[in-house]
C-alpha positions in Angstrom: 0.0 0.0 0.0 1.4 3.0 -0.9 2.0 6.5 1.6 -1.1 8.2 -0.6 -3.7 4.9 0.2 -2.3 5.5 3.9 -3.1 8.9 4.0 -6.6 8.1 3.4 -6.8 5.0 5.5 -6.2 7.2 8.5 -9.1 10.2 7.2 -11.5 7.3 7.3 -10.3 6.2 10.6 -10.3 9.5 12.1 -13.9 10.3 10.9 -15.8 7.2 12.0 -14.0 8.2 15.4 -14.9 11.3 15.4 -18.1 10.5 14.6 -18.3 8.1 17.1 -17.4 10.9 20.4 -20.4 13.1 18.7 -22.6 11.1 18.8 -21.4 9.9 22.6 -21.6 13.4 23.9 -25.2 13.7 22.2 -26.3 10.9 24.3 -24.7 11.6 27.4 -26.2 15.4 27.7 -29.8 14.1 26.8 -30.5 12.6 30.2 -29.1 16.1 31.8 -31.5 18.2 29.6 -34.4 15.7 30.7 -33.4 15.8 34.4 -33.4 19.2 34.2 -36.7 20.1 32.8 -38.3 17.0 34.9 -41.4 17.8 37.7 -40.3 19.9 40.7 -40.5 17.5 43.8 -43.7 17.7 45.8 -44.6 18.1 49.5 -47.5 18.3 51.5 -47.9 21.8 53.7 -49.8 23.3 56.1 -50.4 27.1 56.5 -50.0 28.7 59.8 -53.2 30.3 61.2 -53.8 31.8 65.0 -56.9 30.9 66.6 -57.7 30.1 70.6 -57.0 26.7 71.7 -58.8 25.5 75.3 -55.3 24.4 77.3 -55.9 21.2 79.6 -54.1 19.3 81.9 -53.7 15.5 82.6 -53.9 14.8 86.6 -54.2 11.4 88.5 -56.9 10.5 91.1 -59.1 8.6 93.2 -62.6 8.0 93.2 -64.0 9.2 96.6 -67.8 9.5 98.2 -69.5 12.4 98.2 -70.9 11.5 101.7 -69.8 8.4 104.1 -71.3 7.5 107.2 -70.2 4.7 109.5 -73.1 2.9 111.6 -72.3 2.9 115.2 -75.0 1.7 118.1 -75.8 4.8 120.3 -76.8 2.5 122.8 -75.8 -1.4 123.4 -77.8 -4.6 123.7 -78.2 -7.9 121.5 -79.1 -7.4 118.1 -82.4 -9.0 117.8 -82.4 -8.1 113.5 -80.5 -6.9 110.8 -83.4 -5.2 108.4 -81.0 -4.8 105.0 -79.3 -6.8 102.5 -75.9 -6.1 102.2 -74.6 -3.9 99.2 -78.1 -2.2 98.8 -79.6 0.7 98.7 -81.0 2.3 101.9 -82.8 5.7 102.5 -81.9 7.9 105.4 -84.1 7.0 108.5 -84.2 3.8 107.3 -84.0 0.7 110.6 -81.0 -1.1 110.0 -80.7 -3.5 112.8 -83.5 -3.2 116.1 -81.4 -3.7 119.4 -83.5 -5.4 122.2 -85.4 -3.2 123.5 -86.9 -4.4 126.8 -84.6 -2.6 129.4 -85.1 0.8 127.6 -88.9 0.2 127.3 -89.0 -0.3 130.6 -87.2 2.7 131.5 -89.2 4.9 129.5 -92.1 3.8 131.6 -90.6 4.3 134.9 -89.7 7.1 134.2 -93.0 8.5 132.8 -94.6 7.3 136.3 -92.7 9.3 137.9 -93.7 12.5 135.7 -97.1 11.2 136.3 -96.5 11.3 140.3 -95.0 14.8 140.1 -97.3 16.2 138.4 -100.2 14.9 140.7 -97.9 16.8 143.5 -97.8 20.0 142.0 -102.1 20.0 141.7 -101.9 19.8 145.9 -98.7 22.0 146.5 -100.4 24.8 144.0 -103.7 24.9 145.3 -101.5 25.5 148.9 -99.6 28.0 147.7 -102.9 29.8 146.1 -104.4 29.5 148.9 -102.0 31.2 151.3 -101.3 33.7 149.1 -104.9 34.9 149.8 -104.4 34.2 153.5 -101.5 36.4 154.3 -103.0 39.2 152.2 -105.7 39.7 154.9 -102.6 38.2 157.8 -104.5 34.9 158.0 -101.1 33.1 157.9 -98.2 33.9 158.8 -95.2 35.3 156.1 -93.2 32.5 156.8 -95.7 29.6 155.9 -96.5 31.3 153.0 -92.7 31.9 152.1 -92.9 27.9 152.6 -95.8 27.3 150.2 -94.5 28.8 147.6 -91.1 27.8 147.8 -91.9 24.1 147.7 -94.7 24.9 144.8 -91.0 26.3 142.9 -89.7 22.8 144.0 -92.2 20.7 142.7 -92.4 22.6 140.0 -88.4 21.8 139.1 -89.1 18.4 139.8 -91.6 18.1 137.3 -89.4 19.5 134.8 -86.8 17.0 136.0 -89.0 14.0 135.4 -90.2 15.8 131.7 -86.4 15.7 131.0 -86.2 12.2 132.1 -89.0 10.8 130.4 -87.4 12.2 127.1 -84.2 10.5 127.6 -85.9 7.3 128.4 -87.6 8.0 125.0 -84.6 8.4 123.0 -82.5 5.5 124.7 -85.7 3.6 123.3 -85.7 5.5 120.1 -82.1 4.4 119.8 -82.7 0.6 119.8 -84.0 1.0 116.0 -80.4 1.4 114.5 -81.3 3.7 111.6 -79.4 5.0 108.7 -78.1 8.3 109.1 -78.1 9.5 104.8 -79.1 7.5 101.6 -76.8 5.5 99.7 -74.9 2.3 99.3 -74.8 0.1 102.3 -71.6 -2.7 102.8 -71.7 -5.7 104.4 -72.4 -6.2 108.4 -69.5 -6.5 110.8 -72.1 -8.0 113.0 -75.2 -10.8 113.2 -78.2 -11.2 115.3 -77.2 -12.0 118.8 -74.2 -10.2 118.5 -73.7 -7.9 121.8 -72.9 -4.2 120.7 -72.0 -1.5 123.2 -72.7 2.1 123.3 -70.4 4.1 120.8 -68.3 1.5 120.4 -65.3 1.8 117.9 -65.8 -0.4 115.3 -68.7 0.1 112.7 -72.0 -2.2 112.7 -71.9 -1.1 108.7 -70.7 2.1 106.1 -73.1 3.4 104.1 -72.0 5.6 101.2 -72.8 8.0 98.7 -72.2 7.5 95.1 -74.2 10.0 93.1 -72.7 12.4 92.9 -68.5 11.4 93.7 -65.7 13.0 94.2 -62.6 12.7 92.2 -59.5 14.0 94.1 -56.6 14.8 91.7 -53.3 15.9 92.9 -50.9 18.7 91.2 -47.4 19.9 91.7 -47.1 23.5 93.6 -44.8 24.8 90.8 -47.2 23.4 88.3 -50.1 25.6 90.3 -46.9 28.6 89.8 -46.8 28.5 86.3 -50.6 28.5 85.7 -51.0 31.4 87.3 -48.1 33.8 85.7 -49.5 32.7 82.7 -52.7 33.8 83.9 -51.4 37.3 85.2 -49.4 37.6 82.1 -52.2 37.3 79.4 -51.2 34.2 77.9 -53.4 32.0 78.8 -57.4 33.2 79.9 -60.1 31.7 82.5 -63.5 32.3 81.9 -64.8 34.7 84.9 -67.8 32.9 86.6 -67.4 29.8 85.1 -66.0 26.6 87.0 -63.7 24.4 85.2 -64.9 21.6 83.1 -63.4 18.1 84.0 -63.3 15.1 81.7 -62.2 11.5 83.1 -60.6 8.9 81.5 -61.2 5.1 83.6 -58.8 2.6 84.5 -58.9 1.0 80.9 -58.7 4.4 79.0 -62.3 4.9 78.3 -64.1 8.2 78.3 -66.0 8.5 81.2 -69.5 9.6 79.4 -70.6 12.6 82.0 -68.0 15.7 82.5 -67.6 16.8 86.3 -66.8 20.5 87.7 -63.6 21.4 89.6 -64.7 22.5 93.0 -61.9 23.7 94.7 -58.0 23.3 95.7 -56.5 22.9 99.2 -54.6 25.8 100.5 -52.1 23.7 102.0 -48.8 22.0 100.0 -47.8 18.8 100.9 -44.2 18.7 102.5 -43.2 15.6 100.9 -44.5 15.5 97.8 -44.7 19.6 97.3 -48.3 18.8 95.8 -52.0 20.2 96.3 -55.4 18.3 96.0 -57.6 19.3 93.7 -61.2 18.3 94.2 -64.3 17.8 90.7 -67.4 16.7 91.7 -68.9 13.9 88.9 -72.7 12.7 88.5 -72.7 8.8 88.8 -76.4 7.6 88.0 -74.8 4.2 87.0 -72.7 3.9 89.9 -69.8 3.1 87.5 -67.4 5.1 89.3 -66.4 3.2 93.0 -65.1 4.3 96.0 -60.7 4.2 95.5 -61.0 4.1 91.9 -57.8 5.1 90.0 -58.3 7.7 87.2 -57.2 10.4 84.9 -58.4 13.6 85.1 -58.4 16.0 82.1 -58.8 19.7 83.9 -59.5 22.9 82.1 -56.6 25.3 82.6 -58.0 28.2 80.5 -57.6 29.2 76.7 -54.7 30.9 74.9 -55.9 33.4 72.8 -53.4 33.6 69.8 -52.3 29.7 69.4 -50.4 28.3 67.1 -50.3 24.9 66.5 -47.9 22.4 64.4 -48.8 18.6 64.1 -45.9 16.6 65.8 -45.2 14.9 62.3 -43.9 18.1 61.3 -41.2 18.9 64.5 -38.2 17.1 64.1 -34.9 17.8 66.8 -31.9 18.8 65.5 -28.1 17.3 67.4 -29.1 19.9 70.0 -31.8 19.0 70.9 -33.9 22.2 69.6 -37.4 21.7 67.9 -37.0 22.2 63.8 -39.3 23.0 61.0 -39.0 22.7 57.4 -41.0 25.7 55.9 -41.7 26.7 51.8 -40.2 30.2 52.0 -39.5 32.3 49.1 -39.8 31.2 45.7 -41.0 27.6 46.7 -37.0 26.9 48.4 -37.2 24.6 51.2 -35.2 26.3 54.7 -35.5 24.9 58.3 -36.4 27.1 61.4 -35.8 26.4 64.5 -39.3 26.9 67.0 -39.7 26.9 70.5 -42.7 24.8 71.6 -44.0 24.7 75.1 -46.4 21.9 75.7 -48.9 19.4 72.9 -51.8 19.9 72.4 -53.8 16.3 71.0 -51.0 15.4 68.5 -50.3 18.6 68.0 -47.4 21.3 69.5 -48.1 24.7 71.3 -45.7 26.8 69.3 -44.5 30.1 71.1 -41.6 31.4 69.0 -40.2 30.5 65.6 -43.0 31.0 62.8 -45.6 33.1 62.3 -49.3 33.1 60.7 -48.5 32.0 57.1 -45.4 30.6 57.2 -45.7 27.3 55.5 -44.8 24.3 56.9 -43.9 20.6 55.5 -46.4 18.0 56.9 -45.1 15.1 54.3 -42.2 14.5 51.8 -39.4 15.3 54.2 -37.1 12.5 51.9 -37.5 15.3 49.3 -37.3 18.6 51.4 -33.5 19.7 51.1 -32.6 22.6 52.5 -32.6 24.9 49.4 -34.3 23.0 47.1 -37.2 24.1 45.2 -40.5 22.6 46.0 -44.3 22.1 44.6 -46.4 23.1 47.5 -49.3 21.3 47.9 -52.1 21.8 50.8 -51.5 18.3 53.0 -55.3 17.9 53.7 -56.0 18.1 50.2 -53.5 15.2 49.1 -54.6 13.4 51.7 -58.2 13.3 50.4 -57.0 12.7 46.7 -54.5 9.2 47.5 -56.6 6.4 46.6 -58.0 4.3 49.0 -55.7 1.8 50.7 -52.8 4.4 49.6 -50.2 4.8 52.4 -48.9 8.5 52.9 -44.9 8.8 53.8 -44.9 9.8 57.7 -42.3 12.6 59.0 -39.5 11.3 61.2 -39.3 12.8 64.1 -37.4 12.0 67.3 
């Protein structure tokens, strides 16, 4: 082959690679140029808006009675009945148990015979002193005897009064044999059985009756706690409604809603050394008698409302290395920038934001994966996407810590 065949050998060659790179670099850049012009990333958002938010708190109790009454014997003897069934209902003056009566019936007659004799006496000693009173206005009798009729008509007089008394008591040591209950409610069982000897006062109850509609619900809370609700009230943030007593809610040993809301009635003045806590006292209606006597609950008190809330769904608040709660808003020209917030409490599944954002801002609710700081973002309303993924559709959650 000679140098001129060469010569064109190596054009040929040169042009098929040329060729070749062109076409390379054409292919390459496409997928750049497509990238480039592809969809904009989306997120869901939420717009900031102020409005009042009714602030509560969650406090521990015990179910107590509105009214207790222990059933003691005012006067002893054998227990001849017990007139209830045990875990009842009984009405106030209802007989309980009837103590024998015999020795107090038979003291209310003796001492009624001797009313009975005293005032027979006082007919004869008045008539005498009546009589000398006329006497020793026309000096018939002597002073003296009529000083004497008419003191002993003062004595008989005071006796009769003394047996009147006496007759009474008998009555109500009588009275007293017909155990009776002292207010309505539920009765528990008897401590004692017929033939059982009881004694005057004694210490230990015959049975408790207690009230159960309406209960108590003592709930306990921290003095600094009690501290911090009131600067907020002096200092505007939070409001109570003048002349209204808080609403209470209850949530039962299992987590259910209690269906009937109670009212808080009052606090003690008085913190707890040891604990540095206060009792707090709701009053509930139980018509069912669901809630018992020692009964552990949950209390959900009304502190007061915050005027100009914001709230931020907890899917939305992440924590940064520090520690310090972080927002991804949509700020200017759809760019994605975090902020940190301060929050101060939640609020359902929400957070009580105090600083950090304002009405409007706009903050990611879902697509974190795709909300870089600085990137440019579709907006779209979170509520609104949520109502337009198909059913069955699962929605990415936010990661928060």
């Amino acid at each position: 082959m000679d140098s001129a065949e060469k010569i064109k050998q190596m054009a040929r060659t040169g042009l098929l690679i040329g060729t070749l790179l062109l076409t390379g670099c054409k292919q390459d850049s496409s997928p750049a140029k497509q990238s480039a012009a592809g969809p904009l990333p989306e997120v869901g958002i939420m717009t900031i808006a102020i409005a009042p938010v009714t602030l509560t708190m969650e406090l521990t109790g015990r179910i107590a009675p509105h009214m207790i009454a222990e059933v003691r014997p005012q006067v002893g003897g054998i227990i001849q009945k017990k007139l209830f069934t045990e875990g009842s209902e009984v009405k106030a003056g209802q007989v309980l148990y009837q103590i024998d009566p015999a020795t107090y019936q038979a003291a209310h007659a003796s001492a009624r015979a001797a009313l009975a004799r005293a005032e027979a006496n006082l007919v004869t000693v008045r008539l005498k002193a009546d009589r000398y009173r006329e006497l020793v206005a026309v000096n018939a009798v002597s002073r003296q005897e009529f000083d004497d009729a008419d003191a002993l008509l003062k004595q008989t007089v005071a006796e009769v009064a003394v047996n009147q008394a006496a007759v009474e008591a008998a009555r109500i040591n009588l009275d007293f044999t017909s155990v009776k209950a002292s207010i309505s409610g539920r009765i528990g069982r008897s401590t004692v059985t017929n033939g059982a000897l009881v004694t005057e006062n004694q210490g230990a109850a015959m049975a408790t009756i207690q009230q159960l509609d309406p209960v108590y619900v003592d709930v306990t809370q921290t003095s600094a706690e009690l501290l911090r609700l009131k600067r907020n009230l002096a200092s505007g943030e939070i409001t109570g409604k003048e002349g209204d007593q808080a609403k209470v809610k209850l949530l039962l040993e299992d987590g259910s809603p209690y269906p009937q809301e109670g009212i808080l009635k009052f606090s003690e003045v008085n913190v707890e050394p040891s604990t540095g806590s206060i009792t707090l006292r709701a009053i509930f209606p139980n018509p069912g008698q669901l809630l018992l006597p020692g009964m552990f609950v949950h209390a959900i008190v009304q502190e007061g409302v915050s005027e100009e809330a914001i709230l931020i769904p907890q899917r939305g608040v992440t924590r940064n290395p520090k520690g310090e709660a972080v927002v991804m808003l949509v700020g200017a020209e759809d760019k994605v920038e975090p902020r940190i917030i301060k929050v101060s409490r939640t609020v359902g599944d929400s957070w009580l934001v105090t600083e950090g954002v304002k009405a409007g801002d706009r903050v990611i609710l879902e697509g974190f994966q795709k909300a870089r700081p600085g990137t440019q973002v579709k907006a779209v309303p979170f509520a609104s996407k949520a109502e337009a993924a198909p059913a069955g559709s699962s929605q990415p959650a936010a990661v928060t810590k």
